[in-house]
C-alpha positions, 0 to 999 in steps of 0.5 A, spaced: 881 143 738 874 147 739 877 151 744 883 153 740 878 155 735 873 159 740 880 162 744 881 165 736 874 168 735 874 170 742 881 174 742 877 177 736 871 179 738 871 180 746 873 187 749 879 186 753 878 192 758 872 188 761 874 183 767 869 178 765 871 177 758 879 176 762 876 171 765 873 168 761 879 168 755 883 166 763 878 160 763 879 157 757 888 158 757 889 156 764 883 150 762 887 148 755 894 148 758 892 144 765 887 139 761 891 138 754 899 138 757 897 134 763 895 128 758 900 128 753 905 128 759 901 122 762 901 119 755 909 120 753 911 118 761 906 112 760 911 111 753 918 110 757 915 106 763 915 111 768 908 114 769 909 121 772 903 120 777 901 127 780 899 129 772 892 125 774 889 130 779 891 135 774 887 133 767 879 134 772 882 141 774 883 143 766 875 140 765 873 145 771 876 151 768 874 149 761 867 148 763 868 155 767 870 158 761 864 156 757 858 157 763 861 165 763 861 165 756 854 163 755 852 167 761 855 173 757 851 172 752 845 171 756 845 177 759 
């Protein structure tokens, strides 16, 4: 939820020429798909009994990229 919210105001707020701005809002998409989508589809497949394995190693790659996405956020901010 909190990363839809900062996708918004970012959408909003960041100048979209700027490579490190595409990076960061390329972090949070790639990081929010990989990360949410690889849950539900753990969850859903785990429903039916017949749990789609290769979507586990999938979630901590989301978390990285959202992580990324938050460190350059701040390093804009910083600098």
């Amino acid at each position: 939820m909190y990363h839809a919210i900062v996708l918004l105001i970012l959408g909003f707020n960041l100048e979209l020429n700027a490579s490190l701005d595409n990076c960061i809002i390329y972090a949070f998409i790639i990081g929010t798909l990989l990360f949410s989508f690889s849950i539900y589809g753990l969850v859903l497949s785990s429903a039916n009994n017949k749990k789609i394995k290769f979507l586990g190693p999938i979630t901590p790659l989301g978390g990285l990229f959202l992580v990324a996405g938050w460190a350059l956020l701040i390093y804009k901010f910083a600098v």
